[in-house]
N, C-alpha and C positions, 0 to 999 in steps of 0.2 A: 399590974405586973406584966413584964415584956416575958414571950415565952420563946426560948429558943430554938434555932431551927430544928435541930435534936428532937425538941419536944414535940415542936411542929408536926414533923412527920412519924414519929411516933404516933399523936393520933390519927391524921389519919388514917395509916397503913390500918389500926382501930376498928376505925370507924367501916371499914371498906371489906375485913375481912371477920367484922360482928354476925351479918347476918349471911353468910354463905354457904352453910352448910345446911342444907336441905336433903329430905331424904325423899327419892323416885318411887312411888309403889306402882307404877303401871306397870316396870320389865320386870318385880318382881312378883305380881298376881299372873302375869303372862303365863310364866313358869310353872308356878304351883296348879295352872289352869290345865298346863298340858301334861305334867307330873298327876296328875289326878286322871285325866282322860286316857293318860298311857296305861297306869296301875286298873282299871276300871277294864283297858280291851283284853287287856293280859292276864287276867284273874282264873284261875283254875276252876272249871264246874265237874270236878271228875266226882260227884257222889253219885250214890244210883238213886233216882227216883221215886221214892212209895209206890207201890203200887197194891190196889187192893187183888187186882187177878191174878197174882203169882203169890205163890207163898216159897222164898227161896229152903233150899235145903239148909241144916245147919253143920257149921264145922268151927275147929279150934283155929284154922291159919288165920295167920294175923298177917297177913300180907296185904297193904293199901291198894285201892283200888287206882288205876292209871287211866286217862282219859283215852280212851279208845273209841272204836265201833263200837256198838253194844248192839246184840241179835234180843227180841225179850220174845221170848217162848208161853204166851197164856195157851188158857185151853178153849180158844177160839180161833185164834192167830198168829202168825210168825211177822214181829215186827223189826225192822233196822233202824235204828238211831228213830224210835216213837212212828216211823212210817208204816201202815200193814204190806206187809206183800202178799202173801200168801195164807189161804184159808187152811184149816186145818185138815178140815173136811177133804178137801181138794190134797192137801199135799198127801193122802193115806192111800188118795186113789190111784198117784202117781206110782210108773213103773221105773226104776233104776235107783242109784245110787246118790245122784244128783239132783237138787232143785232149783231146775231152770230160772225160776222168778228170780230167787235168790242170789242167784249164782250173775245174775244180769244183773243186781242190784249193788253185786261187792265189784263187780270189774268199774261199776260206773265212780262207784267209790275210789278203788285203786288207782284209778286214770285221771285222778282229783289232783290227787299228791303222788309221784314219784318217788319210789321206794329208793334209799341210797344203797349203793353198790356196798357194802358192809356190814348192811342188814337183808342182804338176797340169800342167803343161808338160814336166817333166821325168822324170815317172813315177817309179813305186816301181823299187827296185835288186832286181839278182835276177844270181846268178853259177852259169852254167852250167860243168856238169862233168865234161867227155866224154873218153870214149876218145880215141886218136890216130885209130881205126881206125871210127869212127863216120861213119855215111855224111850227107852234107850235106843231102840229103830230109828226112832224121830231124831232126837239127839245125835246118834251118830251119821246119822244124812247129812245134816246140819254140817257138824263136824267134816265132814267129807267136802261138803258144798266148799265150806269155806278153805280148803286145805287147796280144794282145783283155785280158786279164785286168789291162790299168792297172799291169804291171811293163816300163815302155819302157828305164830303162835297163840295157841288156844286157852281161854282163860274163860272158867267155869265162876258164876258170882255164887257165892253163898252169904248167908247169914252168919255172924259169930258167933260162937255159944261160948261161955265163959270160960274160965281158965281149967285146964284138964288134970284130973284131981292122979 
């Protein structure tokens, strides 16, 4: 049987366009490669650390913690973001209001990142991390330290204590 030209190219327009549809997974692993390593640099670490040398005080706010500076106040050392600066011993011996180490450690900080003109009323964030047993002298030197050094707002971490009856 003679097949017409009709039929002809019917198959094999077919023939030609049977096996053409292939699917790329290289641009689409690409993607999912850098969506993974974007989600991965971007991921929030703002929890506070266990620590067994502080025992924070306890309170009812429920207010989340924000990824800030973090000062951690033990009763050996004053640390910034896990660094020591300043021994304790030492800072008791110190005369005035300020604590030079410290006060050298938040500029270097501050000169990191540029404060925007929006938040110069409202200061850089900065979350202190003291002991229960921390004496309020100490505390508010601190406090002071960081108030010279353009970190005004002050954020005290405590522990939660359950819902207030």
């Amino acid at each position: 049987m003679k097949m017409s030209r009709r039929a002809k190219r019917m198959q094999r327009n077919h023939k030609r366009n049977a096996a053409g549809s292939t699917l790329n997974l290289t641009a689409l692993m690409d993607i999912f490669t850098i969506l993974v390593f974007f989600l991965m640099m971007n991921q929030n670490d703002a929890e506070v650390q266990s620590s067994d040398a502080i025992q924070l005080p306890k309170s009812i706010a429920a207010n989340e913690l924000k990824d800030t500076v973090r000062i951690l106040v033990t009763k050996d050392d004053v640390l910034v973001q896990g660094r020591p600066i300043v021994k304790m011993e030492a800072l008791s011996k110190l005369k005035g209001e300020i604590i030079p180490e410290l006060k050298k450690e938040l500029d270097y900080l501050a000169s990191r990142s540029p404060l925007p003109l929006e938040l110069k009323e409202e200061g850089r964030p900065i979350t202190i991390m003291g002991d229960k047993d921390t004496p309020y002298s100490i505390l508010k030197r601190i406090m002071d330290t960081c108030a010279k050094a353009e970190f005004n707002n002050i954020s005290l971490a405590v522990s939660q204590k359950g819902e207030a009856s």
